[in-house]
C-alpha positions as CSV (number, residue, x, y, z in Angstrom):
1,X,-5.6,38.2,6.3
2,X,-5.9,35.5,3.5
3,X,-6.7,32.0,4.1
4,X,-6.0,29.2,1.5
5,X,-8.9,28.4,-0.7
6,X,-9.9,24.3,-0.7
7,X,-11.3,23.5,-3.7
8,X,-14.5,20.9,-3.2
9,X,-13.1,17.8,-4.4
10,X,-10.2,18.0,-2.0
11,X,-13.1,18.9,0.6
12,X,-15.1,15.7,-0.4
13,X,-11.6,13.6,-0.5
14,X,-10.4,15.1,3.0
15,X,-13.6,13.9,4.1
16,X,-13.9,10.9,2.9
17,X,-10.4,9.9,4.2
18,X,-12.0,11.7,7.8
19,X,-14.8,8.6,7.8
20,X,-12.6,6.2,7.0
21,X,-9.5,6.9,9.3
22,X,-12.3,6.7,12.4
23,X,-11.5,3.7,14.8
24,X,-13.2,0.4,14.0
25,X,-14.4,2.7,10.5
26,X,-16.9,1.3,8.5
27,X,-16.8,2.1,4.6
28,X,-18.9,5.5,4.0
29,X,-21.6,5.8,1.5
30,X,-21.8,9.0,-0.9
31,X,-24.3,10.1,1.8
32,X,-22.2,9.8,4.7
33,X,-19.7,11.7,2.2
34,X,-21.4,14.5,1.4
35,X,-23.0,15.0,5.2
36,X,-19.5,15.6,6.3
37,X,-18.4,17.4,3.2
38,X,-21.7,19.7,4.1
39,X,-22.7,19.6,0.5
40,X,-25.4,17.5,-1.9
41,X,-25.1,14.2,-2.2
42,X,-25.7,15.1,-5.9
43,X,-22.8,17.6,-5.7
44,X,-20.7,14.8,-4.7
45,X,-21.6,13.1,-7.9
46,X,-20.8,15.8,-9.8
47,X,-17.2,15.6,-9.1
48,X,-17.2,11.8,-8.3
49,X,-19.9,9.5,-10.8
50,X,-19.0,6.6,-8.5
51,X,-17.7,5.9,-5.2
52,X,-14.8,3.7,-6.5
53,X,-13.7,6.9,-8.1
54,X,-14.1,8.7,-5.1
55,X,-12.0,5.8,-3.3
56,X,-9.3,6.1,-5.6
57,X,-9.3,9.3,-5.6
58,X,-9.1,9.0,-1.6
59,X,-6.6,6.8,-1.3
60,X,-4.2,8.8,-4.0
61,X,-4.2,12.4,-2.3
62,X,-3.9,10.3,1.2
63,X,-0.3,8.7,-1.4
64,X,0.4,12.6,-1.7
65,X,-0.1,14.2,1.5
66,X,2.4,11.0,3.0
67,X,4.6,12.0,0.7
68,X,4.8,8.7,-0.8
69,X,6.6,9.5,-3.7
70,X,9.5,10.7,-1.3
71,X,9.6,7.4,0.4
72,X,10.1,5.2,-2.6
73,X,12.6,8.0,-4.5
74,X,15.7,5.4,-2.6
75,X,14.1,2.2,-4.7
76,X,13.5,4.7,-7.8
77,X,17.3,5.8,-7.9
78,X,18.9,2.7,-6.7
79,X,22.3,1.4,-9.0
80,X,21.6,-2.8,-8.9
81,X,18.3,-4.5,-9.2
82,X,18.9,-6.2,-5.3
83,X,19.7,-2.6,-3.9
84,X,15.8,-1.7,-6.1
85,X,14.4,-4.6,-4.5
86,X,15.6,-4.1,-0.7
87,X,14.7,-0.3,-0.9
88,X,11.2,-1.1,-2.4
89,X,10.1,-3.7,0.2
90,X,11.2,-1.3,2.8
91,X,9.5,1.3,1.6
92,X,6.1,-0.4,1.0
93,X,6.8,-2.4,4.3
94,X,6.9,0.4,6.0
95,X,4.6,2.6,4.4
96,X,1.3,0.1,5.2
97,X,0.8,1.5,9.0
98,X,0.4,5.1,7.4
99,X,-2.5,3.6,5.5
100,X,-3.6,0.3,7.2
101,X,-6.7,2.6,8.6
102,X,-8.2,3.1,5.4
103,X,-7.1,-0.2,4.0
104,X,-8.8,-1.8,6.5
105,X,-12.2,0.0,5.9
106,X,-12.1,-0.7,2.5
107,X,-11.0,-4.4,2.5
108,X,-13.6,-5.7,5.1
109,X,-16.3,-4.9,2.3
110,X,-14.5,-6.1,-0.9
111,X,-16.4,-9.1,-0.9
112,X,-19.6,-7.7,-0.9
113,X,-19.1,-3.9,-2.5
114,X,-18.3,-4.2,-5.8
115,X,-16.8,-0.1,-5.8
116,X,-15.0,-1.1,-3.0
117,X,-13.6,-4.1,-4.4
118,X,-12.3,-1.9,-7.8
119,X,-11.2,0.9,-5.6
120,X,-8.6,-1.8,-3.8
121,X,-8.1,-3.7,-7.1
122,X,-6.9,-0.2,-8.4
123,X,-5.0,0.2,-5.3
124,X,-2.9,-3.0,-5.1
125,X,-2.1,-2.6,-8.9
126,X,-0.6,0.1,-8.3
127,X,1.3,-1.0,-5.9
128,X,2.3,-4.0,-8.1
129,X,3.9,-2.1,-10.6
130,X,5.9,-1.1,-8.2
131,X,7.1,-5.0,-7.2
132,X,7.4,-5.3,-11.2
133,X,9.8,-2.8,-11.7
134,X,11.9,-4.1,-8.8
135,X,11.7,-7.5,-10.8
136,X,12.7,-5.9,-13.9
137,X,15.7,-4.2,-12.2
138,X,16.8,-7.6,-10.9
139,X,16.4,-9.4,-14.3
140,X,18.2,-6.4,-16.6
141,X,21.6,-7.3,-13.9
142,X,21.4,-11.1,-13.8
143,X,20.3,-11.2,-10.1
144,X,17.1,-13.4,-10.6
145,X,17.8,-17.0,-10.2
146,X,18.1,-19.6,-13.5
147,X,14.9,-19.6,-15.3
148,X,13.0,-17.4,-13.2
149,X,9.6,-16.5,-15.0
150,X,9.0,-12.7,-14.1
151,X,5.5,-12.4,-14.1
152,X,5.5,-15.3,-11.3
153,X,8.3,-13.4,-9.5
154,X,6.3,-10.5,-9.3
155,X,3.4,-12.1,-8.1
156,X,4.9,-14.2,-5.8
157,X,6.8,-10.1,-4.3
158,X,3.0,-8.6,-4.2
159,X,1.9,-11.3,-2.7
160,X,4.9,-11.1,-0.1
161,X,4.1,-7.4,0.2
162,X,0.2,-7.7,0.6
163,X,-1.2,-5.5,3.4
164,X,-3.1,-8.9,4.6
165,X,0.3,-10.3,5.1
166,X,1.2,-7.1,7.4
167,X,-2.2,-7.6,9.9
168,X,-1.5,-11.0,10.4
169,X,1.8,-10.6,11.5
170,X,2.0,-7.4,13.2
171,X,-1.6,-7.0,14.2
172,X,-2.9,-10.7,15.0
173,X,0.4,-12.5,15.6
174,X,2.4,-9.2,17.9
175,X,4.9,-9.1,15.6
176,X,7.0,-5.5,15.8
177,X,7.4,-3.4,13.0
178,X,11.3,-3.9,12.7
179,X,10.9,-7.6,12.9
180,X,8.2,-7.5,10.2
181,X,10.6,-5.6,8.2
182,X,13.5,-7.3,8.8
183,X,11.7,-10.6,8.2
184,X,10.1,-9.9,4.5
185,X,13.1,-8.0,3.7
186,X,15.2,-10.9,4.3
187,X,12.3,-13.5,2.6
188,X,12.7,-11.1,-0.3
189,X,16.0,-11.0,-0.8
190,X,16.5,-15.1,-0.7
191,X,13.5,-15.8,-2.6
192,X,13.4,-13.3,-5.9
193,X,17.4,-11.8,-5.5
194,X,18.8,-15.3,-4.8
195,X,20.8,-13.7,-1.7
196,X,20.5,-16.8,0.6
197,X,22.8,-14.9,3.0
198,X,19.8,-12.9,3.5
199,X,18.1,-15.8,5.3
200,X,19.9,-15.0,8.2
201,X,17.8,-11.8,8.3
202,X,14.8,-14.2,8.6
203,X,16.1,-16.5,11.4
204,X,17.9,-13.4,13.4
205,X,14.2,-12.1,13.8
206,X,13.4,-13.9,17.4
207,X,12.3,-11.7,19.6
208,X,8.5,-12.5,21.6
209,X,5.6,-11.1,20.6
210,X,5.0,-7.6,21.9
């Protein structure tokens, strides 16, 4: 009888992501790491030199093992720059609850943990290259309004798209998940794709909070 070998940085990433998924988490140091990973906290090192590596590292294999990749393939392979845009804002939109554990861990120390801080920096740029090729898509086909500058159009998308933007809504205001979708998608779409139709997305979305 065989059993699958795990080498030990997947053991120190799977426990990181352990710590950090806990309710009300708090961000782990490279102790706390390698007491769950039941090795050194100088073996940790050895395959991490820094806990923003290690966070990156964390947050990536968490990307893999959610099959991230699969859930952005419709924005990757889509045929117009507004059919890029409304796949990738789904996507991401509804990819955050997968990771809003973690997030949260990591982004109620940014201010004061400077590894945390570049671990989410890393994170969100990431995720902004992501918004920027949507952008691009809508520029190569004509769909951006009159002289939009595309730098400020992809901020102004990752800043739409920010997981902050997601708690406030769903978590602090009750909004659902479809009407947070449906909203953004729909703010989106008027905003960078000039689809003003789309607004009716925006106002449609009435429903109390839950």
């Amino acid at each position: 009888m065989s059993s699958e070998t795990i080498d030990t940085p997947t053991k120190i990433v799977q426990a990181t992501l352990g710590l950090l998924e806990r309710p009300n988490a708090k961000l782990p140091t490279m102790t706390d790491i390698a007491r769950a990973t039941g090795i050194s906290r100088q073996a940790v090192y050895l395959h991490f030199p820094s806990r923003t590596d290690l966070l990156v590292a964390a947050t990536r294999y968490q990307d893999q093992q959610n099959q991230v990749d699969a859930a952005l393939a419709p924005s990757r392979g889509a045929r117009s720059g507004a059919e890029r845009l409304d796949a990738f804002v789904t996507a991401w939109g509804n990819y955050i609850p997968k990771i809003y554990g973690v997030a949260r861990a990591i982004m109620a120390v940014t201010d004061t943990d400077a590894e945390a801080a570049a671990a989410w920096n890393t994170r969100m740029q990431d995720m902004r290259e992501g918004c920027a090729a949507a952008v691009n898509a809508l520029a190569e086909d004509g769909s951006l309004p009159p002289n939009t500058d595309i730098e400020q159009a992809t901020d102004l998308l990752w800043t739409l798209l920010s997981v902050r933007n997601w708690e406030n809504l769903t978590q602090t205001c009750g909004w659902s998940q479809d009407c947070y979708i449906s909203t953004i998608r729909g703010l989106a779409m008027a905003t960078i794709a000039r689809d003003l139709g789309a607004l009716t997305d925006v106002l449609a979305c009435t429903e109390p909070p839950a």
